[in-house]
VOPA-674908 format. One line per 3 residues: number of its first residue (from 0); their letters; for each residue x, y, z of C-alpha. Coordinates in pm, 1 decimal, always signed. Example, Ala and Ser with C-alpha at 12.3 -4.5 7.8 and 13.67 -1.06 7.14 Angstrom:
# residues 2
0) as) +1230.0,-450.0,+780.0; +1367.0,-106.0,+714.0
END
This chain:
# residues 340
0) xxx) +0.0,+0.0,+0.0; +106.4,+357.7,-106.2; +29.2,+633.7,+110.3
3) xxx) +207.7,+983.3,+301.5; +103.8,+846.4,+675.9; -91.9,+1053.5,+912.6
6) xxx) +36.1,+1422.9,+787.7; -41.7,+1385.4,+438.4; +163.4,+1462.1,+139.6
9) xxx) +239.4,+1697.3,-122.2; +398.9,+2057.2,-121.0; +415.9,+2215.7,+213.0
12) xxx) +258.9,+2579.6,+230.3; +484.1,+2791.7,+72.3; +337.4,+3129.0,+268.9
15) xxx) +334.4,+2967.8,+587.5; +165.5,+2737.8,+861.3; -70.3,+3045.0,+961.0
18) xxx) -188.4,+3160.2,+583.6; -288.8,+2806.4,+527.8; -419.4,+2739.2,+864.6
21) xxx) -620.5,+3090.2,+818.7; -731.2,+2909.7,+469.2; -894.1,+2643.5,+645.0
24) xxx) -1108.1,+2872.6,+848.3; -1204.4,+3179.8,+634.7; -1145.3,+3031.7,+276.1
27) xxx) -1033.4,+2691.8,+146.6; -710.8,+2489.7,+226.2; -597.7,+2202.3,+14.4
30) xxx) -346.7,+1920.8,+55.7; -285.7,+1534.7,-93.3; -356.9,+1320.9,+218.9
33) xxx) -194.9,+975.1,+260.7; -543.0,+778.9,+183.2; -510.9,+421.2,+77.8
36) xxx) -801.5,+330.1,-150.1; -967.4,-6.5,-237.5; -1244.7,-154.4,-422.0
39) xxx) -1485.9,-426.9,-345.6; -1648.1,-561.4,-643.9; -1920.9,-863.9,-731.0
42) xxx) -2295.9,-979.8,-624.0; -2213.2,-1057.6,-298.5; -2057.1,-669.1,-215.0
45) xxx) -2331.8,-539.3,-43.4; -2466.2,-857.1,+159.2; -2122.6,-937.7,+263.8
48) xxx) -1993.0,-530.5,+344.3; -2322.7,-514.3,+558.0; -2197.6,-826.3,+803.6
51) xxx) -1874.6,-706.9,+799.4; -1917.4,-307.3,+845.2; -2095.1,-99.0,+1142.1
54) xxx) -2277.0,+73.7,+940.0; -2545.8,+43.3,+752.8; -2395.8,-11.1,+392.9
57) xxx) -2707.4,-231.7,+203.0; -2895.4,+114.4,+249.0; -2619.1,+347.1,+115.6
60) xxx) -2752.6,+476.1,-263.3; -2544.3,+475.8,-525.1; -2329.0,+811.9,-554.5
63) xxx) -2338.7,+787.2,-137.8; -2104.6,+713.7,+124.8; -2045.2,+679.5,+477.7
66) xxx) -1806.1,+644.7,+760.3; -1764.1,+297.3,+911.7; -1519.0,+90.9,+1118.0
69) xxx) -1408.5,-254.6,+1050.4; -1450.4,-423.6,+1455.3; -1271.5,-737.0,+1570.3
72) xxx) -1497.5,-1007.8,+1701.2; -1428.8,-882.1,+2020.6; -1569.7,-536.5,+1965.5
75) xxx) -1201.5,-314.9,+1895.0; -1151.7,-89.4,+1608.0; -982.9,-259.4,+1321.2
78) xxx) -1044.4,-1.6,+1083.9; -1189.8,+326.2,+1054.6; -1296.6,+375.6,+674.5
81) xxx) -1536.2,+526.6,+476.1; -1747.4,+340.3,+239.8; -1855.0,+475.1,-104.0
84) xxx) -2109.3,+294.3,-300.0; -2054.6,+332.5,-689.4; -2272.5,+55.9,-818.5
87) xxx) -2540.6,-144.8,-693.0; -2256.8,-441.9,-689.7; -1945.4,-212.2,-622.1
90) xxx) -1811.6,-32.0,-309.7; -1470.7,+174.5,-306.6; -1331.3,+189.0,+32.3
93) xxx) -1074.3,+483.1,+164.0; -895.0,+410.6,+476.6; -560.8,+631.6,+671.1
96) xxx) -240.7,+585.2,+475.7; -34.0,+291.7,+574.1; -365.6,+59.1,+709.3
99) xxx) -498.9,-26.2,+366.9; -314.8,-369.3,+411.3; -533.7,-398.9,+749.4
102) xxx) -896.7,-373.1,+597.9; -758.7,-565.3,+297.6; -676.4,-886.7,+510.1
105) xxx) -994.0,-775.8,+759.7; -1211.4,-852.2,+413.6; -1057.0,-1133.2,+344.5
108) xxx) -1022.3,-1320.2,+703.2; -1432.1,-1373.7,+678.8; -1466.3,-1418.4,+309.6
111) xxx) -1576.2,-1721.8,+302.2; -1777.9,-1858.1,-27.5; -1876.4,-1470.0,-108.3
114) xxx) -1912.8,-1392.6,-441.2; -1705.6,-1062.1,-410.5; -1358.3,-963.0,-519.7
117) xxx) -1118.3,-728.3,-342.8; -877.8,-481.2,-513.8; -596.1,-231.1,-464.3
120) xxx) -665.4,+99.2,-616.9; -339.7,+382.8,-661.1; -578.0,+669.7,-590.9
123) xxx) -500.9,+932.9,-457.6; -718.5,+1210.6,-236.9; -683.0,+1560.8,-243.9
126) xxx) -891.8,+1747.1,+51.8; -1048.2,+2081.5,+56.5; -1144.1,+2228.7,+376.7
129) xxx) -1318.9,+2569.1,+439.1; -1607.4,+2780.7,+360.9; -1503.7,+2827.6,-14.3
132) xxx) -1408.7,+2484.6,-53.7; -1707.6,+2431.9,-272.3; -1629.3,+2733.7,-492.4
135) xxx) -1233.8,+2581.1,-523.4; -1326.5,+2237.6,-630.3; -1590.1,+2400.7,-955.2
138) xxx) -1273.1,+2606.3,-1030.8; -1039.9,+2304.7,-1097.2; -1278.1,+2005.7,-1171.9
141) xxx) -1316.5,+1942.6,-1498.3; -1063.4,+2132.8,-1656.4; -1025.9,+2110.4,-2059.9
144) xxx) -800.6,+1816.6,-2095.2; -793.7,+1693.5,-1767.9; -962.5,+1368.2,-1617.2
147) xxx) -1137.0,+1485.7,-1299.5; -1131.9,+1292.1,-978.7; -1382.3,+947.3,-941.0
150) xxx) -1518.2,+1052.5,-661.5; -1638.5,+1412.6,-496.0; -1704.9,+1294.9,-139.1
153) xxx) -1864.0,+1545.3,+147.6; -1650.4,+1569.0,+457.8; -1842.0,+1708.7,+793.9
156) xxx) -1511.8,+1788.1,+1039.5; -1640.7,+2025.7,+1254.2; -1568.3,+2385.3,+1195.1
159) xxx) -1361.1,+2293.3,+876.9; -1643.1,+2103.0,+670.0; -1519.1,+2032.7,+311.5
162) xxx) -1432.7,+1783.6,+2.8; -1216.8,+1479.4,-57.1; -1186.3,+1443.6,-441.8
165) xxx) -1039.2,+1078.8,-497.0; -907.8,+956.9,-797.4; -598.9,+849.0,-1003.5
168) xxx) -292.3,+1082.3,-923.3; -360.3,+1351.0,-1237.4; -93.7,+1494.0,-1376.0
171) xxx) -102.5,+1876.7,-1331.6; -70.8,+1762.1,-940.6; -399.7,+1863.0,-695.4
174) xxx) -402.2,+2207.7,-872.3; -536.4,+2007.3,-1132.3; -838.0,+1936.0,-957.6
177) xxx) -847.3,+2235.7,-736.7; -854.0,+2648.1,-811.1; -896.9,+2949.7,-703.6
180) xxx) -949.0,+3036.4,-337.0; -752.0,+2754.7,-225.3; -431.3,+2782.9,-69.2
183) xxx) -185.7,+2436.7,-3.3; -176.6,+2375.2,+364.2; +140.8,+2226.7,+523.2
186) xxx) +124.4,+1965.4,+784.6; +127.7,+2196.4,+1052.9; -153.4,+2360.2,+952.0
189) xxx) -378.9,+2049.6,+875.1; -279.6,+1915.3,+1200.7; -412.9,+2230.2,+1416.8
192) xxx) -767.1,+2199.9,+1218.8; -765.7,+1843.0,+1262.9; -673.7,+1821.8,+1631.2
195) xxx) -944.7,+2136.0,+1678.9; -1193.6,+1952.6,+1514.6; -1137.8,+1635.9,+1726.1
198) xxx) -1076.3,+1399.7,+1387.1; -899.7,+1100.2,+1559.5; -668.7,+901.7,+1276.7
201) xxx) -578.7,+558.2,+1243.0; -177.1,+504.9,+1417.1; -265.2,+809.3,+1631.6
204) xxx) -575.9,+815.2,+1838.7; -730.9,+520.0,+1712.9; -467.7,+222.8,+1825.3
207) xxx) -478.8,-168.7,+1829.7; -696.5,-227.3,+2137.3; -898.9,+95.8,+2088.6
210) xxx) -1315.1,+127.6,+2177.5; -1507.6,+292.0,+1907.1; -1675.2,+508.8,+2244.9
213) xxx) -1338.4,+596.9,+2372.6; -1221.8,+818.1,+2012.0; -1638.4,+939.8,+1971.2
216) xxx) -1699.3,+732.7,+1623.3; -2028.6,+558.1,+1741.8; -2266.4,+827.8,+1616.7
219) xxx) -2050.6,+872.0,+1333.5; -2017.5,+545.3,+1216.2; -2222.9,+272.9,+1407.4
222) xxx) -2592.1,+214.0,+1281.1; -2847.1,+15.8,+1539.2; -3095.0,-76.1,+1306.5
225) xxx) -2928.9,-240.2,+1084.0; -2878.0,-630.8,+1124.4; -2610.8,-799.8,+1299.9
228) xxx) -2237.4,-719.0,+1243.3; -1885.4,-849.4,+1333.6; -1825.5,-731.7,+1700.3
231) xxx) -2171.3,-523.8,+1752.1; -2226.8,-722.1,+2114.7; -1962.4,-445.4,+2288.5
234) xxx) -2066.1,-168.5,+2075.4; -2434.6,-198.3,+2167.3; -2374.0,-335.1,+2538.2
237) xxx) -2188.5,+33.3,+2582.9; -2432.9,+252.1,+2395.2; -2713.2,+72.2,+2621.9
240) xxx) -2522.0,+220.2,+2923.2; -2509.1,+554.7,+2798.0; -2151.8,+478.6,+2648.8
243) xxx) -1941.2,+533.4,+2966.4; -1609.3,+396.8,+2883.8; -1322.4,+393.0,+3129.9
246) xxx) -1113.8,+679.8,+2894.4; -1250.1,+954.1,+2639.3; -1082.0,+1129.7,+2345.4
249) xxx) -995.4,+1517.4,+2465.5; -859.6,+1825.8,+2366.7; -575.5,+1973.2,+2550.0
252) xxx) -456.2,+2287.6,+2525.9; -97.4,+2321.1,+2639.2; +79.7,+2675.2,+2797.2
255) xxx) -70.5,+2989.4,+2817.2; +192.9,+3115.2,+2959.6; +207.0,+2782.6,+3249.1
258) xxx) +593.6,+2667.3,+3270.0; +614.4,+2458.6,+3560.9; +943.3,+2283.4,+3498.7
261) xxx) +1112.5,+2379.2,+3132.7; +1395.6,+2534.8,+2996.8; +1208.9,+2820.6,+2767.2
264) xxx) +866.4,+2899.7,+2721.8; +876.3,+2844.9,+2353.0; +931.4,+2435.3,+2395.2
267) xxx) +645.2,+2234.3,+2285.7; +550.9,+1885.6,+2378.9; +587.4,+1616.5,+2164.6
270) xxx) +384.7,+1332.7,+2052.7; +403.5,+1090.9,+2374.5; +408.4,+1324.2,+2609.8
273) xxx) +243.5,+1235.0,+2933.1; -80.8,+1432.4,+3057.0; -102.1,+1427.3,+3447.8
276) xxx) -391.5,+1530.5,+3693.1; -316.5,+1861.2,+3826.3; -241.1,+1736.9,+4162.7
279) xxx) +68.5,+1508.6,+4012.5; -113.0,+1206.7,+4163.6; -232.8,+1035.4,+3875.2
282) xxx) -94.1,+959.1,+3461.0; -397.1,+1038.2,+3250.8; -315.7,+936.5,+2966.1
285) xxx) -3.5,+1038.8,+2692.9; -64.4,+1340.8,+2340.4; -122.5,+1089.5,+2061.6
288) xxx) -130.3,+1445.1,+1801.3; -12.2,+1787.0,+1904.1; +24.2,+2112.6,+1680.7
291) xxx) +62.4,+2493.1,+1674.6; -273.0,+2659.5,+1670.4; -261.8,+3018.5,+1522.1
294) xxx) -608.0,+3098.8,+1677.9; -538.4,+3008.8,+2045.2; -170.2,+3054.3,+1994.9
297) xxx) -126.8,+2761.2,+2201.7; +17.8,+2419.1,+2143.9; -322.1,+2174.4,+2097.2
300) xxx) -338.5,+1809.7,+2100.1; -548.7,+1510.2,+2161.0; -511.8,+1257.1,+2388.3
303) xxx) -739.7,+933.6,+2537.4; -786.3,+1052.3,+2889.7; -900.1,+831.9,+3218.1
306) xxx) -1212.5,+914.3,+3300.3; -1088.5,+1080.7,+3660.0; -1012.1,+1424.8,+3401.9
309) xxx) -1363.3,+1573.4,+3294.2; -1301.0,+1834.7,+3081.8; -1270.9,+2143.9,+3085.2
312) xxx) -1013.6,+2064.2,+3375.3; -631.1,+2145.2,+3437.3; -399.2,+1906.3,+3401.0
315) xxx) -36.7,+1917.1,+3367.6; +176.0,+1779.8,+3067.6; +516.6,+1573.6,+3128.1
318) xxx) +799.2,+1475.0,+2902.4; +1178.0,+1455.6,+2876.6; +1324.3,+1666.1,+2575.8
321) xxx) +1602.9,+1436.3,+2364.2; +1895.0,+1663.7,+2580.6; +1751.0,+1399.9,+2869.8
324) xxx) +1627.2,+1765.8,+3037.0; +1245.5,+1719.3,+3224.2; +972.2,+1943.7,+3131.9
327) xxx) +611.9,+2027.0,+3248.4; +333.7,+2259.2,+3136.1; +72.0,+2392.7,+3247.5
330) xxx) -252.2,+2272.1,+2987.7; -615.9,+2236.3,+3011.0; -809.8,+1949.5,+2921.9
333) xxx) -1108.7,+2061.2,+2710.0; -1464.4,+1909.0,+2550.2; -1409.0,+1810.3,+2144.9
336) xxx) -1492.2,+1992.0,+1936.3; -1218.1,+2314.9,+1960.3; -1454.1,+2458.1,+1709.5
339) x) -1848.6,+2459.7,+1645.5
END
């Protein structure tokens, strides 16, 4: 499997984390995400997808998709993908860069006598977020001479709602597909929207072990009325108890000016970095993401917190810098999303 892993690809910003992170808010921001892309294909797609997937796929119309996760028998997240139906026999499937090869042997671990064939495609996506991102995508799709991307998918992250255009790699690059108002984004910048937005990734927040509950995918991706599933018995024994899970996906907002033990306000924490209670009794849980947010000029990450931190709430945040020297901010653990 191809793919950029969890920052994405292509050209960093060339006028800066903050123009393109300022994109993403007031305009439209654009970069080629690591994606990796496959097809399921045959008369047995949809009956087999729908025992397989948490969501309901059989009632997915054709042009339509929808987030999903792939769940072990045991109830974990395998896979968090999203599910596009192009035919009435024919579903393409986009998953995070680098865990492709994990839904492709997920599929085929339970096909058994299915009528249903599995393939790798080299797309690539290029993502628009922002208010304009609708008015960037008509100004590059469809250019004379230029095959336009397979599919123009809606993407709902809070406060940066947009579109993933997925396709083979064209050959003018993502401005090929894209125009005017939309500015390339490094990975700084697509990090601070994503983090705000509370998007958890695959290899990030969502790990081997992880409850759908704990990252907040079950309204996003688990459907109740549809039939039975791989690994719904933990999915709906939770949601029947309100969903109370022993750790929750969080924002936390790191500084403001709080240096408890460091060598210059300026240092940042790292992915890994532990988050403690603020009375130093108790590890909460560790930043799985962090990046530079130009709005609340403020390092921002996520991390899976124990259930002892209710945001909003202070905590402190512990690591030891690659000089061996210990530092600790001062950070606040805060309710996803950053942004409405």
């Amino acid at each position: 499997m191809s793919g950029a892993g969890p920052d994405g690809g292509g050209s960093d910003d060339p006028t800066g984390p903050d123009a393109g992170y300022r994109a993403l808010r007031d305009s439209a921001g654009v970069r080629v995400l690591g994606r990796d892309v496959l097809r399921v294909l045959g008369p047995d797609a949809a009956t087999y997808l729908q025992g397989q997937a948490s969501q309901d796929l059989e009632a997915l119309a054709v042009g339509s998709s929808a987030e999903s996760l792939l769940l072990s028998p045991q109830g974990k997240v395998e896979a968090y993908v999203r599910v596009s139906r192009t035919a009435d026999d024919a579903f393409v499937i986009d998953t995070d860069a680098g865990f492709g090869e994990v839904v492709d042997a997920r599929l085929r671990r339970f096909r058994l006598r299915v009528k249903a064939e599995i393939e790798v495609l080299p797309w690539v996506c290029v993502a628009v977020r922002g208010p304009r991102a609708a008015e960037a995508v008509a100004a590059g799709h469809g250019a004379v001479g230029t095959p336009g991307p397979v599919l123009v998918l809606p993407v709902t992250w809070p406060g940066f709602a947009g579109i993933d255009l997925l396709g083979p790699a064209p050959d003018g690059g993502a401005g090929s597909w894209v125009g005017p108002p939309a500015v390339p984004c490094a990975a700084e910048a697509w990090e601070a929207a994503r983090i705000e937005a509370g998007v958890p990734v695959s290899g990030r927040e969502i790990v081997e072990g992880t409850i759908a509950a704990e990252v907040g995918l079950v309204e996003r991706t688990v459907s109740f009325t549809k039939g039975c599933f791989t690994g719904q018995e933990l999915v709906a024994r939770l949601d029947a108890r309100g969903s109370r899970v022993a750790r929750s996906l969080c924002a936390v907002v790191v500084g403001g000016g709080t240096v408890l033990t460091a060598t210059s306000t300026s240092v940042a924490p790292p992915v890994g970095a532990e988050v403690w209670t603020s009375d130093g009794e108790h590890l909460a849980g560790a930043l799985s993401s962090v990046a530079w947010s130009p709005d609340l000029l403020a390092a921002v990450g996520l991390a899976t917190l124990h259930r002892r931190v209710v945001p909003p709430e202070a905590v402190s945040v512990r690591w030891t810098g690659g000089d061996g020297v210990a530092h600790e901010l001062g950070a606040e653990a805060r309710p996803l999303p950053l942004v409405g």
